[in-house]
N, C-alpha and C positions, 0 to 999 in steps of 0.2 A: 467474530463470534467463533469459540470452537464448537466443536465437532458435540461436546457434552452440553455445552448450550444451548444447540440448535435442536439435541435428541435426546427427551429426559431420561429415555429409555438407557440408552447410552451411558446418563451421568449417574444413574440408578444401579450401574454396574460394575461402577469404580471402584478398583482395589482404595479402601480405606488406610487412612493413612497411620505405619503403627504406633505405639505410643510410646514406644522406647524401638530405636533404630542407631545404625553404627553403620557408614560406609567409608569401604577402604583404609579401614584403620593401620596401621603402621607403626611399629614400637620400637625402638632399639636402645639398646643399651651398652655403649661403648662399641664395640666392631662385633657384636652380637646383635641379632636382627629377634628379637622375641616373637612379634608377631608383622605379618606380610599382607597386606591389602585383605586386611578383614570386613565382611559385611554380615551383620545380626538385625534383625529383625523381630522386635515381640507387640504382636497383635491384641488387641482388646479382650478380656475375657479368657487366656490361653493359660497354657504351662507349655514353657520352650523348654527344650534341654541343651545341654550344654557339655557336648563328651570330650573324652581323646587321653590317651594316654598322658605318664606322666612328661613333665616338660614341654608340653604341648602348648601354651599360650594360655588356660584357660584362667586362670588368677592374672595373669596381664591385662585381658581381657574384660575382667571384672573390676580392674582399678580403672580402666578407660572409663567405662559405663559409667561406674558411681562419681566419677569426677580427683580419685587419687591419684592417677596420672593421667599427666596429660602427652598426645597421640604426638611423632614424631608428623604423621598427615594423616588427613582423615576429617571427619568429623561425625558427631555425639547430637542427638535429635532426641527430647523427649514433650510428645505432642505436638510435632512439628518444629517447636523451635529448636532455633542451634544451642547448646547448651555444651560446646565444645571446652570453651575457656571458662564453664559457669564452677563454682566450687562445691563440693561435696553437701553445704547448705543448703546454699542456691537450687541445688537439684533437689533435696530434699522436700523444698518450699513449693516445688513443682509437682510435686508427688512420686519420687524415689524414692524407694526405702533397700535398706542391705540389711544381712545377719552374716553372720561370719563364721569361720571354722570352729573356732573355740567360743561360745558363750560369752557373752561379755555383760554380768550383772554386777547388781551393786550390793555388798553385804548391806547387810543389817534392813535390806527393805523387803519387803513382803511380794508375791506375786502379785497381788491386788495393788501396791504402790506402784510396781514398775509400769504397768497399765495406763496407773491413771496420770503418771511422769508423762509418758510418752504422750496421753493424747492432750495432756497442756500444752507440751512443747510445739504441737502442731496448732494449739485451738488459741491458747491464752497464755501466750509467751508472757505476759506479764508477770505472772504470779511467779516465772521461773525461779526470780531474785530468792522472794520467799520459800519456795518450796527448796532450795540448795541447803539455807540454813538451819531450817528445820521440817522435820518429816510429820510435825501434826497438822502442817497445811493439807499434807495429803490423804490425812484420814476426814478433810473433811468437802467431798466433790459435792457439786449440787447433781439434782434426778437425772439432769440429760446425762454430764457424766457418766454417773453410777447407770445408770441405763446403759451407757454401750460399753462400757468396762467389765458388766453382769454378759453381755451379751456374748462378748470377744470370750470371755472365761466361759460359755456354755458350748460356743462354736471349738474352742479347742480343749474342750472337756479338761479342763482346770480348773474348775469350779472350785474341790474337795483340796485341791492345794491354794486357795486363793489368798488365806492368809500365813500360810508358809515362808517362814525366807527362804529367799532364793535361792543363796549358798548351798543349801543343804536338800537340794535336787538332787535328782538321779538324772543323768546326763540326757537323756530322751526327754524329758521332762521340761530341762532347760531349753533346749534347744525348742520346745511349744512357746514356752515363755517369751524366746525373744521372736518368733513367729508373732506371738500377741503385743508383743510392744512395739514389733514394724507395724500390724495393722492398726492401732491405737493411734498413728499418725494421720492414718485414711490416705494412704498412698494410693495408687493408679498401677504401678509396679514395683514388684519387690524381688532384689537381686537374692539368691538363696544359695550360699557358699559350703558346697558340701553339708548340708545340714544332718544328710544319716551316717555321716563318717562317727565309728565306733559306738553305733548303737546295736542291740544285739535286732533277732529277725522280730519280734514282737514287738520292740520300742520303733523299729522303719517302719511295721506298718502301720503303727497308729499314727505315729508322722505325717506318714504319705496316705494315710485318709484324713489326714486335719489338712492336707495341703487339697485336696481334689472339694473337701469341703467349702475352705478357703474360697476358692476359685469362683464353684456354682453360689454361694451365699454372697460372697462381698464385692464378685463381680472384679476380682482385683486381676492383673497379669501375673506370671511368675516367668522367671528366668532363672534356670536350676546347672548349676555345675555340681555335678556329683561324678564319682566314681563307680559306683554302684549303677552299670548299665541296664542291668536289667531294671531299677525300678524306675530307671528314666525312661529305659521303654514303653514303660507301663504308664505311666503317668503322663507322660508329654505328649503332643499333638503334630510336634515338629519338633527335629532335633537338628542340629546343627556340632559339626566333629570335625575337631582339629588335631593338628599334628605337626608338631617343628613348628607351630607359629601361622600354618596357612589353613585357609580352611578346606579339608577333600572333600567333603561329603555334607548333604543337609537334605531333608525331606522328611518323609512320614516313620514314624519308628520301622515300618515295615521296609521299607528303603532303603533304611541304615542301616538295619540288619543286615541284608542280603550283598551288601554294597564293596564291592572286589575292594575299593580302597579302606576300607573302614576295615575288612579282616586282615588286608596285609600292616594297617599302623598296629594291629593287634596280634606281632609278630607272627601274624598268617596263622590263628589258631581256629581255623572255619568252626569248630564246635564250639568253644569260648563265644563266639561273639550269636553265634545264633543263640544263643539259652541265656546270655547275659552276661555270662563271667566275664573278665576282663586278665589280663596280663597287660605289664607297663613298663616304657622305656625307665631309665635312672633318671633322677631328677626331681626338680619341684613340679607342680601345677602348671 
């Protein structure tokens, strides 16, 4: 019997276990080492962040997660199981969800299409066949549908663009869009890849109150690589910051701020990293 057995009290006290986790991940790329004995962890209900200058692992990092690449050692846990070797679907079917840097819709479909696509593809793969060849399947969902597709468009106040094509967003805009086509899945966690990258300060922060929204309403996790430190600061409950591929630093925004290694990967600019600016090595993500 252990110890949590024997003391409910005890088992009443256990760290939970997260619902997307990564330990010791490891990546390399030809006699380039990307990232080094990585561990992430995102807990139930949260927004992690996900910092560090450029070239830091952080896009490495996120093809581990969602299942695009796979770890040289390590392994990939979401809701406990190992989903190390599972593929980008696979995960998906578990409840992962990504968005990407650049937007990725479909011309000719409306914001209310793309919606009600994604929450088929999670609920009633069936109908996929049909819905590919033609788009009047999708103007015609039954109540439950149309109920959480009305829902998702009021939670990210896209309501007034709901019949809008897509294409023809203002880049803030889109980027809600595909927020509302990951939750149309009913995901558990959603990887979120730079999503205020080139939004002006008005479009981040309707964003990032659709994300804080997100969060408290849908009960979903998030895990946010941005560059934009300060609004990671602001938003996330724990951050976690890398640099050259290892991780220095993790804890409460407040930690990360202050954190002698977090301002020297930030070419030691002690006032940059307290206020949020950032400076960044050459390189990609």
């Amino acid at each position: 019997m252990t110890v949590a057995e024997s003391n409910p009290a005890v088992a009443s006290t256990a760290v939970p276990t997260p619902l997307l986790s990564a330990t010791d991940i490891s990546v390399r790329f030809g006699g380039l080492k990307a990232l080094s004995g990585v561990d992430v962890a995102v807990p139930s209900g949260t927004i992690v962040g996900l910092v560090g200058p450029n070239g830091a692992g952080k896009s490495t990092l996120f093809g581990v997660l969602s299942g695009l690449l796979r770890p040289n050692s390590g392994r990939v846990f979401l809701a406990g199981e190992d989903v190390t070797k599972a593929s980008p679907q696979s995960r998906a079917r578990r409840g992962l969800a990504r968005t990407f840097q650049q937007p990725e819709l479909f011309m000719g479909l409306t914001v209310r299409e793309h919606l009600v696509l994604a929450h088929r593809v999670r609920h009633f793969r069936s109908r996929l066949w049909k819905d590919m060849f033609t788009a009047a399947s999708l103007r015609r969902p039954d109540k439950a549908e149309n109920d959480r597709v009305d829902g998702l468009l009021e939670l990210l106040l896209l309501t007034r663009f709901a019949y809008q094509l897509a294409d023809s967003l203002p880049l803030g805009t889109s980027r809600l869009v595909e927020v509302g086509r990951a939750l149309a899945a009913s995901p558990s966690v959603i990887l979120l890849d730079e999503p205020l990258a080139g939004l002006d300060a008005h479009e981040a922060e309707r964003l990032a109150a659709a994300l804080r929204r997100t969060v408290d309403e849908e009960k979903v996790s998030l895990l946010l690589v941005e560059h934009d430190v300060a609004m990671v600061l602001s938003l996330s409950s724990h951050i976690y910051v890398l640099d050259f591929g290892s991780l220095i630093a993790q804890g409460s925004p407040e930690q990360v701020r202050i954190d002698p290694a977090v301002r020297a990967a930030y070419l030691g600019d002690e006032d940059n990293v307290a206020e949020g600016r950032t400076s960044t090595h050459e390189g990609g993500s």
